[in-house]
Every structure is written in structure tokens, then in C-alpha cells.
C-alpha positions as CSV (number, residue, x, y, z in Angstrom):
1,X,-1.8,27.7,56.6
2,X,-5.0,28.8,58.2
3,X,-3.7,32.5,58.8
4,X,-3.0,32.2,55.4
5,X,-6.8,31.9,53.8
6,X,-10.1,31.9,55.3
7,X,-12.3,28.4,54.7
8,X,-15.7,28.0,54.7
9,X,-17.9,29.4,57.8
10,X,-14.8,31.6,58.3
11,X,-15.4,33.5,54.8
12,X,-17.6,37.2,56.2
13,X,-18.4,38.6,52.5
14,X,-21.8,38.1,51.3
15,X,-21.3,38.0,47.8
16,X,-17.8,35.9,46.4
17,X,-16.6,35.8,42.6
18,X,-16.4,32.0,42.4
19,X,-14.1,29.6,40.7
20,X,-15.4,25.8,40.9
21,X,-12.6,22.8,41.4
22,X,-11.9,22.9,37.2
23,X,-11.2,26.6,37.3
24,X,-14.3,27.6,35.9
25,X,-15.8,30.8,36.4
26,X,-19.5,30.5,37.6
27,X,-19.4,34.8,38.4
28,X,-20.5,36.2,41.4
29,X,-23.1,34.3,43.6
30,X,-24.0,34.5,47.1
31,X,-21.8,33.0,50.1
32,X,-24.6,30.6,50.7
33,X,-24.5,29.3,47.6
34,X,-21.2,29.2,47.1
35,X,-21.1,27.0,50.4
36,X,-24.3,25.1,49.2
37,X,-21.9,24.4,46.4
38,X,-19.1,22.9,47.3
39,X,-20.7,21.0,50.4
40,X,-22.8,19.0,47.5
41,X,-19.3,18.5,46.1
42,X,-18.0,16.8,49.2
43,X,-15.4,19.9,48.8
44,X,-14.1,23.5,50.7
45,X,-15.0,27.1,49.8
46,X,-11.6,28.7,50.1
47,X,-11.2,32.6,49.9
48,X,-8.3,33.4,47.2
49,X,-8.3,36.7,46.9
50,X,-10.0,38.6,49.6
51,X,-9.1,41.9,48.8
52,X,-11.0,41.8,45.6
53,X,-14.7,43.3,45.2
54,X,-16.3,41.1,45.7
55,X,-13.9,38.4,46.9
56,X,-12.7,35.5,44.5
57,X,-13.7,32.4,46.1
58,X,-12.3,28.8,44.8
59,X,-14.2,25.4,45.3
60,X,-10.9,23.0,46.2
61,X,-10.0,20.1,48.4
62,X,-8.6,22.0,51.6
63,X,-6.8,19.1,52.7
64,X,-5.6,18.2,49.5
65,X,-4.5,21.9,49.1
66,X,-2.9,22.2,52.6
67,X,-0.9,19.0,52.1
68,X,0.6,19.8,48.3
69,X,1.6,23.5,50.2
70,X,2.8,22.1,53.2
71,X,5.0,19.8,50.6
72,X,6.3,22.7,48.5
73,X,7.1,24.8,51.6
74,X,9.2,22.0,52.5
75,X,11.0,21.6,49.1
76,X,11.9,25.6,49.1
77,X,13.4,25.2,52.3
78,X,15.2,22.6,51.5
79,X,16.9,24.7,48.6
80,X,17.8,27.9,51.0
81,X,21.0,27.9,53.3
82,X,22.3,29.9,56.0
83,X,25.3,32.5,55.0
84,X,28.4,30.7,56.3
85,X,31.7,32.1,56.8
86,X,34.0,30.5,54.6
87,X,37.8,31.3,55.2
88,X,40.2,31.2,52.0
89,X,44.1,30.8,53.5
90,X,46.5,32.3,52.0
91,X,51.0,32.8,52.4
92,X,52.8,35.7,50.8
93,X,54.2,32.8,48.7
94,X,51.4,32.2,46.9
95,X,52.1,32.5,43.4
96,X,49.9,34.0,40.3
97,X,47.7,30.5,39.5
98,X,47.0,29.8,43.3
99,X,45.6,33.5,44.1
100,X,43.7,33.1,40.7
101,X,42.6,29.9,41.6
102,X,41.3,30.6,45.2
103,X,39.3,33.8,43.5
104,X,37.5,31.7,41.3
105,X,36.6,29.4,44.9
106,X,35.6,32.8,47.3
107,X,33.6,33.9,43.9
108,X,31.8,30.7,44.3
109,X,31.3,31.2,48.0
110,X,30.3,34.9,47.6
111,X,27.8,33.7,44.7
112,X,26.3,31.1,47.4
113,X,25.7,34.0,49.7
114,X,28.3,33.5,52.1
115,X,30.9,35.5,53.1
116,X,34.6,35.1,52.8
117,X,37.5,35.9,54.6
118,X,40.8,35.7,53.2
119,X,43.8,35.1,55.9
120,X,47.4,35.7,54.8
121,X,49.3,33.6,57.1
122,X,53.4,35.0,58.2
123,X,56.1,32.5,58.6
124,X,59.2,33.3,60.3
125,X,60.9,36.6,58.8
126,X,58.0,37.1,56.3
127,X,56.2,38.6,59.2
128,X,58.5,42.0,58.9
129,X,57.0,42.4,55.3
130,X,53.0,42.5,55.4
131,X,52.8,44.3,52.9
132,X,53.0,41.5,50.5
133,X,49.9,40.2,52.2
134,X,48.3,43.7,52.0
135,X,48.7,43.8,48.7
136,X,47.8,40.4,48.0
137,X,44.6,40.9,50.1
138,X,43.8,44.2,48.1
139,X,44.1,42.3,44.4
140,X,41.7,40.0,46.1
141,X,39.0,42.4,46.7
142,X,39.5,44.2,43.1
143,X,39.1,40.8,41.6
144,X,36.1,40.4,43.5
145,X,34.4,43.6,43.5
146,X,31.3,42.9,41.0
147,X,30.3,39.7,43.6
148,X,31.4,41.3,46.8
149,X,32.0,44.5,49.9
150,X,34.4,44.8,51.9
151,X,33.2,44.4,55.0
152,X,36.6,44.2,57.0
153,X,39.6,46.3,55.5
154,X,42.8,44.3,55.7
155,X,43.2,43.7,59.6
156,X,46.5,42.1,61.1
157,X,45.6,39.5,63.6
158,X,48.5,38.1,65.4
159,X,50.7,36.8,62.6
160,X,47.8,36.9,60.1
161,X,46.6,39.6,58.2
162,X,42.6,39.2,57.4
163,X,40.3,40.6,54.8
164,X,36.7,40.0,55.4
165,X,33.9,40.2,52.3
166,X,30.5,39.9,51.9
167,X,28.2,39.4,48.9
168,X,27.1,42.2,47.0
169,X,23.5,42.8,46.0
170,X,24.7,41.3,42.5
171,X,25.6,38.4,43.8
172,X,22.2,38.3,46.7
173,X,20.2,39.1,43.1
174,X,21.6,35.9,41.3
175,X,21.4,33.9,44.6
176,X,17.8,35.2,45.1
177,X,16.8,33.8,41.4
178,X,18.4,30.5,41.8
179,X,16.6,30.0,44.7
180,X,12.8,31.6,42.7
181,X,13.9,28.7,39.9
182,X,14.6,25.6,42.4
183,X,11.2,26.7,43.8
184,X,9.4,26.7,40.8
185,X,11.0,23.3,39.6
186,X,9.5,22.5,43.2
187,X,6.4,23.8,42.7
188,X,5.9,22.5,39.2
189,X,3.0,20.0,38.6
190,X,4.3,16.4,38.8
191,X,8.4,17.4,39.0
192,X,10.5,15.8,40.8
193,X,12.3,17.6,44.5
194,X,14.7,19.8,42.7
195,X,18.4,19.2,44.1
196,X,19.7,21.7,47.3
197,X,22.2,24.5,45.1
198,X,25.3,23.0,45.2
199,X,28.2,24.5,47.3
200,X,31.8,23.6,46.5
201,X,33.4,21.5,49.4
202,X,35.6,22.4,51.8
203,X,38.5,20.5,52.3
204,X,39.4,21.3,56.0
205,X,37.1,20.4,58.9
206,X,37.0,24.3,59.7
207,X,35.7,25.6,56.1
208,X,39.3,26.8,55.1
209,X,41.1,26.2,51.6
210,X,44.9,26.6,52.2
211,X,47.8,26.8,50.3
212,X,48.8,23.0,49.8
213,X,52.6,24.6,48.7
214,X,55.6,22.4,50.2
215,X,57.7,25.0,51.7
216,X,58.8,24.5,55.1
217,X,59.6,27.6,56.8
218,X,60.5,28.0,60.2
219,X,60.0,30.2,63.0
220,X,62.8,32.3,63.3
């Protein structure tokens, strides 16, 4: 915070555009008696816009000031997350409602800013045809393309075959203004912490949705 604005004996122009404690103009005065000021008012001279001609000076309580920033800082980061990768499991059995289904789940993810990778696991024989899961992988990214990139075409990885994608700057541009509202209901006189952006749960321990199908294949 003190980088961030120069108080008091630390202000160097001679003449500020001042702005009491009410928001008042009083025009330009001298730094001296802008100090004189707001020492009579048992308050800080705070530069606000020191780029101006001359600067714009603001009579304020600093440690009031520092304390309701320090507050809001804390309430926007509250409201930001790291990009996770979440991983979306599917089986070349997977039928039309389950793919669309799990779409509508990575969207979410994507629309969090995260990024999604989509594993097509083989069973037994299916293994001699991947390109079911090539396929399936490849609707996923068309279905997907307005929120997400492909980051990692479809890659076979032992007996899975892997898409990786990563939000697109539509979907960074809607993440960015949900986080520019939270921190204005923040930042809002007398409001109440607005709530972190919800992110659907996960129900495996290693952030995976998988098919929940009953079919027991078997090695073969």
C-alpha cells in the first residue's frame, strides 16, 4: 500500500488540486496548506492522482483507507482460483446422453478457467478399435470449440486415448467479468463478502467424472 500512493511529507509537488474528506473540491492550493489542512483535521494528505497538473490530492483517514483496501484485496482474492486440470473419463460405450452430459460438465470446467482432459479408457478387445474413442474425443472438441483449444490432439496413452483442452479467450473473457462483478459486489459500500464462483464438484478424489455404466468387461 505505500508503493501504491505517496502520504503526507512524502508528496514532492508544490501545488496539489485538493479534495477534502466529503469530496469537495477546494481547487488548487499549496502543499503546505494542503498539509496545514488536514493536520488541523487530525487526518492524511494522500496523493490520488499524481500524474495530473498539478496533482489531485485527497484529505482521508490513511489508516482507515489502508485497512477498507487491505479488506477488499482480500475479498477479490478470495473470488480468483488457480486453473486446475480437471479430467472427464470416458469408455467407447458411452452412449449419446452420457457424452452430452459430460460436455455440459467440461463446458463448466472450461468456463471456470480450467482445463479439461478427456480420457477414453479400452477394455479388453475394444482396445483393437480406437477409433471409436477418436471419434468420440473429436465430437468432444467440436462441441466445445466456442469455450475451448485444443491444446493436446487425441494422444493414446497406454490403453487410454487422451484429448487435452484449454479455455478459449471467450471463455477467459466471461471468467475475467465474473470475477470484475464479485469484486465490485466486494468493493461495494456496506455489501456483504460476495460468495467464491462456484465450481461443480468432483466426485472422485482425483478430479475425474467417469462413466458410472454397469458393464463388466474383462481383460482379454
Amino acid at each position: 500500500m505505500r508503493d501504491r500512493f505517496r502520504v503526507n511529507n512524502r508528496i514532492r509537488a508544490p501545488q496539489v488540486r485538493l479534495i477534502d474528506e466529503q469530496g469537495a473540491q477546494l481547487g488548487i492550493v499549496s502543499l503546505r496548506e494542503a498539509l496545514t489542512l488536514a493536520e488541523q483535521r487530525g487526518l492524511d494528505l494522500m496523493e490520488v492522482a499524481p500524474n495530473a497538473v498539478p496533482p489531485v490530492c485527497r484529505i482521508v483517514d490513511y489508516g482507515k483507507f489502508r485497512y477498507e483496501q487491505t479488506k477488499k484485496d482480500r475479498e477479490a482474492r478470495k473470488n480468483q482460483k488457480q486453473a486446475e486440470l480437471k479430467e472427464v473419463r470416458l469408455k467407447p460405450k458411452t452412449d449419446d446422453h452420457d457424452l452430452e452430459v459430460k460436455a455440459k460438465q467440461a463446458r463448466k470446467f472450461l468456463l471456470a478457467g480450467d482445463k479439461v482432459k478427456f480420457t477414453v479408457r479400452f477394455r479388453g478387445r475394444e482396445i483393437f478399435h480406437p477409433d471409436i474413442g477418436r471419434e468420440m474425443l473429436e465430437q468432444m472438441a467440436e462441441d466445445l470449440r466456442d469455450v475451448a483449444t485444443v491444446e493436446q490432439k487425441p494422444l493414446m496413452e497406454g490403453r487410454a486415448l487422451s484429448l487435452l483442452l484449454a479455455p478459449n479467450a471467450k471463455a477467459k473473457q466471461q471468467r475475467e467479468k465474473q470475477l470484475a462483478q464479485a469484486q465490485r459486489e466486494a468493493s461495494a459500500p456496506g455489501a456483504k463478502p460476495a460468495p467464491a464462483i462456484a465450481v461443480p464438484a468432483v466426485p472422485d478424489d482425483d478430479d475425474a467424472i467417469d462413466d458410472d455404466d454397469d458393464d463388466t468387461d474383462e481383460e482379454e
